[in-house]
N, C-alpha and C positions, 0 to 999 in steps of 0.2 A: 428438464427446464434449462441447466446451462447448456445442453446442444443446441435448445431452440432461440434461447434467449441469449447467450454468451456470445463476449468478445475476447475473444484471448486472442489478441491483436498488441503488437509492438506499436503501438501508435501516437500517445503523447510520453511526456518525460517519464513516468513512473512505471508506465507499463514497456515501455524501450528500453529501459535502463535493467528491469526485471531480466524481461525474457533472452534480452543481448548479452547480459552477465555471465546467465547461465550457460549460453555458448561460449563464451569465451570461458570459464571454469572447464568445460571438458576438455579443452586445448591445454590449460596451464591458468595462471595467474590472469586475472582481468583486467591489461593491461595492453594498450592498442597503441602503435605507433605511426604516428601519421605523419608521411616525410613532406608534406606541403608546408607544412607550419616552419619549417627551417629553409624550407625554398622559396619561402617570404621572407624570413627576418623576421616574422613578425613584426612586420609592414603593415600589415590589416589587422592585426590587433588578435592578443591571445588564445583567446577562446572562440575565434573563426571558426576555423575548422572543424570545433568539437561539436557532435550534435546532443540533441536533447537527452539530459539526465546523465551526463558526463560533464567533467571537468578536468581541466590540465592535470597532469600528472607529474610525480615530484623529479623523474630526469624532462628535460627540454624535449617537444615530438612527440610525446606522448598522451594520453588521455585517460581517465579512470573513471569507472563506477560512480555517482554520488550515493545509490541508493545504498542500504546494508545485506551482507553477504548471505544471511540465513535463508532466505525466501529462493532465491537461484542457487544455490549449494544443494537444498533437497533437489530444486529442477534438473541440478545435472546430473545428481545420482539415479531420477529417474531415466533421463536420457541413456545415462549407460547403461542401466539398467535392462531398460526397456525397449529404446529404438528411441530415433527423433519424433515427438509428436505427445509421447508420454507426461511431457512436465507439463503440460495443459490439465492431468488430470490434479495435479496437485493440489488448486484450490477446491475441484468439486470433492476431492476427499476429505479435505480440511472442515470443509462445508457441511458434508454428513459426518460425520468423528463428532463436531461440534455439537451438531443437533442430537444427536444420540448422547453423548456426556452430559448436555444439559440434562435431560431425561432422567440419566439414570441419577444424577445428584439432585435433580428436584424430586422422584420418586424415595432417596435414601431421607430429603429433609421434611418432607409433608406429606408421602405417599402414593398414592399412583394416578390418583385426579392431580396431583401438582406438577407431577412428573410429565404427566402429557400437555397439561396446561404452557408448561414451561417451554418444555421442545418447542409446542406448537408455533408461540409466539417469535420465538426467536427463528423459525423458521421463515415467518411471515415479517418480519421487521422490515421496513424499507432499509435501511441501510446494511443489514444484511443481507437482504436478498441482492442489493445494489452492488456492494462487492462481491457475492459470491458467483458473480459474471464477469468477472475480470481477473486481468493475472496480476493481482498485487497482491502486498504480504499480510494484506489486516485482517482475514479470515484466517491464514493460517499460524498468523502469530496468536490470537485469540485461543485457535485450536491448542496449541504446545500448551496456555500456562493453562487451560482448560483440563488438559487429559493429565498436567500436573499436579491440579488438584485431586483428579478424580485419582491417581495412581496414590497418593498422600489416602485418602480415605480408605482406598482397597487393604492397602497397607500389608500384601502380604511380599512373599518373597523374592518373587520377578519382580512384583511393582518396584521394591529399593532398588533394582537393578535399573529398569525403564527409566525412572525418576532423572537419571542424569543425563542421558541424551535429550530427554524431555525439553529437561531447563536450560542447556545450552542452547537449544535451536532456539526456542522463546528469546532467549539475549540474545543472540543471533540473528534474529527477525526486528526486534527493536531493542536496542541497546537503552533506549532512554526509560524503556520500562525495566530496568535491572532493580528499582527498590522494590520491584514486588514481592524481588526475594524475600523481604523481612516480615511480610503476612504470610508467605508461603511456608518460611524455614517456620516461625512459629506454631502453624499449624503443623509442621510433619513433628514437632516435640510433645503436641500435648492429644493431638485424635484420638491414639488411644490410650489415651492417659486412662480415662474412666476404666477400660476393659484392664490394663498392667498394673494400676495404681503404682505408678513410674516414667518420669519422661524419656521417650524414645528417641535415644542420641543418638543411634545408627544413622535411621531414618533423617532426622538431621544431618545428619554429617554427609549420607548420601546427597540431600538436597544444596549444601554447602559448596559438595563437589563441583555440583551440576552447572551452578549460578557461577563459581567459580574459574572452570574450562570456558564456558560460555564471555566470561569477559575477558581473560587470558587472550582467546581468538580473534576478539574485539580489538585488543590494544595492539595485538602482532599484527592482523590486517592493516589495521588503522596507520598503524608506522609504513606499513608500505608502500598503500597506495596512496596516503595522504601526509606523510615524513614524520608523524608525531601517534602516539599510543592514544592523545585526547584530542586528535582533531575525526572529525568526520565531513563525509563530503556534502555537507549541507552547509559550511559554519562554522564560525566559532560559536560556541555559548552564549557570551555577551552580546550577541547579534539576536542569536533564535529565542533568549529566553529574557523577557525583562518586564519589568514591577508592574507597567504601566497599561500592559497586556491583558493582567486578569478581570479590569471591569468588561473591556468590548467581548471578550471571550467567555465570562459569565453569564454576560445577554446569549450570546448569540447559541452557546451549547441548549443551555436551558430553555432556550425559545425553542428551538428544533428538537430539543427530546418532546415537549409539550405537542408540538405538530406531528409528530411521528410516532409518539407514543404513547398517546393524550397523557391517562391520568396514571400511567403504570408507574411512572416513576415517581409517586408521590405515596401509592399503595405498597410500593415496592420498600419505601422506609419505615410504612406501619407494621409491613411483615417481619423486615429485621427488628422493631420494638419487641412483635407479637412472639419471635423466635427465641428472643433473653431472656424469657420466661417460662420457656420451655424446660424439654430434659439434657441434658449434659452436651449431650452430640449437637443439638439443634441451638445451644446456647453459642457451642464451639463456631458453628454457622452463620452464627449471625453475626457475632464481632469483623469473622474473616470475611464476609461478603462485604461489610462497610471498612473495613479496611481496604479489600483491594479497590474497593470505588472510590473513596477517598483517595488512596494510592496515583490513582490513573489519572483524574479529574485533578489534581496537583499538576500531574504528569505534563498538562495540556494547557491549564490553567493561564500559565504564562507563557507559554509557547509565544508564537507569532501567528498576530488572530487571521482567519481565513472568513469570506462570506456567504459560504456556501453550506447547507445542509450534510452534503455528503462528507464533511469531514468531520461528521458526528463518526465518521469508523474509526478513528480516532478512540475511539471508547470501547469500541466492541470488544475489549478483552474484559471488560464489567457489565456489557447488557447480560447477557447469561447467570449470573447471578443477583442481575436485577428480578430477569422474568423467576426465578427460582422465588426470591423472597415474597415477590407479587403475588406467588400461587399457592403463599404459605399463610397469608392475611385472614381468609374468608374460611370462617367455623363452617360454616354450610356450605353443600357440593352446590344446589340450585346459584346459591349466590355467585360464587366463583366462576360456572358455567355462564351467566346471564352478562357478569362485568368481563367476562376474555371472550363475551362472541362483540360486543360493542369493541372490543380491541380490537377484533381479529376484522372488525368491519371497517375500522377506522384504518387498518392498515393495508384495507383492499383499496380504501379510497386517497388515500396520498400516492400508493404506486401505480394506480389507473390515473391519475393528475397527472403525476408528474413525469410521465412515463419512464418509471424504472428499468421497462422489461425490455425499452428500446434502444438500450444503448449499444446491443450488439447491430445491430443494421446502421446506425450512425458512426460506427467505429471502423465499416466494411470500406469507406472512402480509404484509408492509408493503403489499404491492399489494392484495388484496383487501381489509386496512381501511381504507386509503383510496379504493379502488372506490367500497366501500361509502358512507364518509360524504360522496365525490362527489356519487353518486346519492341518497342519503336524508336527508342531514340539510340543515338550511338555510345558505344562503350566507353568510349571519353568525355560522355555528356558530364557536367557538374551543374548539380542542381542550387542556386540561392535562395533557400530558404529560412523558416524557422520555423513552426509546426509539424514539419514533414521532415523534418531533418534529419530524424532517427530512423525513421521508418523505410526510406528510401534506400538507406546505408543496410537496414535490415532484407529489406524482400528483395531490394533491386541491385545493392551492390556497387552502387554509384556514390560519385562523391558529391559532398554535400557542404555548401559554405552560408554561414550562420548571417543573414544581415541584420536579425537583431544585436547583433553583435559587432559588427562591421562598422569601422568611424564614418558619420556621413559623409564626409567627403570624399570617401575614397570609392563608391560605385563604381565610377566610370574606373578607376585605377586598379581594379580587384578584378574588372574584366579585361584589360590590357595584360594583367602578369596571367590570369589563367589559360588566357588565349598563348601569351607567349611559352608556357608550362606544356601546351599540348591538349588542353580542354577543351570543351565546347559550353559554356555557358547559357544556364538556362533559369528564367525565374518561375518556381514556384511558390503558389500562393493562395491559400483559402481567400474566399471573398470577405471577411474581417480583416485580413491582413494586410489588406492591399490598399488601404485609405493610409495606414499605418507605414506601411512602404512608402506612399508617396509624401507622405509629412517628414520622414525619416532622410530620403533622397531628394530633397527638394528643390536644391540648387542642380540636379542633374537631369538632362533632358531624358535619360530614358526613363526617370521615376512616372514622368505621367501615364501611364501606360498603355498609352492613345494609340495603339494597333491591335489587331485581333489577335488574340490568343494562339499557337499551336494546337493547343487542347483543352477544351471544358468539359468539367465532369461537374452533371447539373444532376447534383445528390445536396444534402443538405448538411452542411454549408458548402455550396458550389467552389469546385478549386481549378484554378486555372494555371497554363502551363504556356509563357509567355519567352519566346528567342528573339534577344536584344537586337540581334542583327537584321530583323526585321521590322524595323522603326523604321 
């Protein structure tokens, strides 16, 4: 499915920022210098030149990462690993590891109807299956604290060892979920409390390590490429996380788990009730599944709300112990069979809706416009854009200046200095952008964009490729 269905395309900020990281990790530090931004003066304003899912970096000319390091740190160990082309396989591995863990921990918590129950589901989730066609890090961060768990229950002798690469890459992949530590380390002290009658401080202490190294890497990155141990490149805190956040983002999580997952997530808290009442191990399960749900759903809670369903992945390091507790609810196999085939039918029809499974053919536009100005335009072309702006820099190599970024006045004066720099200026632009362009350059006669394009590429959304000098 992801070769037919996937996009592991550098195309917008997060998946540019990913897969471009990761190249620049096999070089050295991810850390780009771009000598235009001093041959302006920063004339046209900071962040020009930097394209999508970058941001200025802490000497002058340079530019860094916004996203976090763990998700492109494995991609380049595949890379060296393997050859270039390899760290695409990363999230379809993430993807099955996932599905397979859930399994075998919903098989350890209710047996082997829960177990496949459980896989199933989270196989079919729309927002799983949504990200796991894409190179971002929400499948495989899911995966780390997943296989953490699962390495915590195995609990034998590798697993202590496993356990701390484990939890570093998990903090590695989202730093903001580092309190999951505290559901995690508890569980590695009392799993198997019942079998030792004694809490297992190894096992903790390994887990300690792991959470540990993991943020250690976090604060030493963080200083470098953004001059402080608690800034990251999203933000300060007081910006990304505030009070006034948790009602529109109550609505909105809860609305979209209800659409995507009807009634699982409400079955899914009768089974953590049905689970505390159980035997020792499945009582141990059921604290820790509402803890890490709790955990995450804080995590997000007050974030900075978004409008959009798919940033219910946002969670997916707790759907997997949703579907586990969901398949642990129903005393009867018929029952449990009859409410996950209405699931599993409900989740055929929001990704036939919404079309899920299309987002790799709508992602195929960045590659072919920068084929394109590869092959056809000249080596000195600069592109004006802002959607394309990463991706051009990725496939084609050219340089790329940001006008959402760009003071409106200064159009016409951004193509006087690039002309006199040695450029050749060129505006590209999806057909959403270009309303946006002209409201944005308004005062400037070339914002109208009253002459016929160089190039159209009539895919959906049509993107066109407009030389000023031909007005």
């Amino acid at each position: 499915m992801t070769a037919r269905y996937g996009s592991f395309i550098a195309g917008g900020s997060d998946s540019h920022c990913y897969l471009s990281q990761a190249r620049l990790w096999t070089h050295g530090w991810p850390i780009v210098q771009e000598p235009l931004i001093g041959q302006t003066n920063g004339a046209l304003g900071r962040w020009t030149f930097i394209p999508l899912g970058y941001r200025p970096g802490v000497t002058t000319g340079t530019f860094v990462p916004i996203c976090s390091i763990g998700y492109p740190l494995v991609m380049a160990m595949f890379m060296r690993l393997f050859g270039a082309g390899a760290e695409m396989s990363v999230v379809p591995l993430a993807a099955t590891g996932l599905v397979l863990l859930t399994g075998w921990l919903g098989r350890r918590a209710g047996g082997d109807l829960a177990g496949l129950t459980s896989s199933l589901l989270v196989a079919t989730s729309p927002i799983f299956l949504f990200q796991s066609l894409q190179p971002m890090s929400d499948v495989p961060a899911a995966f780390f604290w997943m296989l953490s768990t699962a390495l915590i229950v195995y609990g034998r002798g590798w697993a202590r060892i496993a356990i701390m690469p484990a939890l570093a890459l998990a903090v590695l992949m989202r730093p903001n979920l580092a309190p999951l530590g505290l559901p995690v380390g508890a569980l590695g002290l009392i799993a198997h409390r019942a079998d030792t009658q004694r809490y297992d401080w190894t096992l903790a202490s390994a887990i300690v390590a792991g959470l540990a190294s993991g943020a250690v890497l976090v604060a030493y990155t963080n200083s470098v490429l953004f001059g402080s141990a608690d800034a990251s490149g999203y933000g300060a805190p007081g910006s990304l996380y505030r009070l006034e956040f948790l009602w529109p983002n109550l609505q909105h999580y809860t609305r979209w788990l209800v659409e995507t997952e009807t009634y699982a997530i409400l079955l899914a808290v009768a089974g953590i009730a049905r689970l505390s009442f159980g035997d020792s191990s499945q009582r141990v399960f059921a604290w820790y599944s509402a803890a890490v749900m709790a955990v995450v759903w804080l995590s997000y809670l007050f974030y900075t709300p978004f409008g959009d369903w798919t940033y219910l992945r946002f969670l997916l390091p707790a759907l997997p112990l949703m579907f586990i507790a969901y398949a642990c609810v129903a005393r009867h196999r018929l029952v449990l069979i009859g409410l996950s085939a209405l699931i599993l039918a409900a989740h055929v029809h929001f990704i036939t809706r919404n079309g899920v499974l299309g987002i790799g053919s709508a992602e195929q536009r960045y590659v072919a416009v920068a084929n394109y100005i590869k092959k056809t335009l000249p080596e000195n072309a600069l592109l004006i854009a802002a959607q394309h702006s990463g991706s051009v820099r990725y496939y084609a190599g050219r340089k790329t200046l940001r006008f959402d970024w760009l003071p409106p006045r200064q159009l016409d004066n951004a193509i006087t200095q690039m002309s006199g720099l040695g450029y050749k200026p060129y505006f590209l632009l999806d057909d959403w952008e270009e309303q946006w362009f002209k409201s944005r350059f308004r005062r400037s006669p070339l914002a109208d964009l009253a002459w016929q394009p160089i190039a159209e590429f009539k895919i959906s959304p049509r993107v066109r490729i407009y030389d000023p000098a031909q007005r």
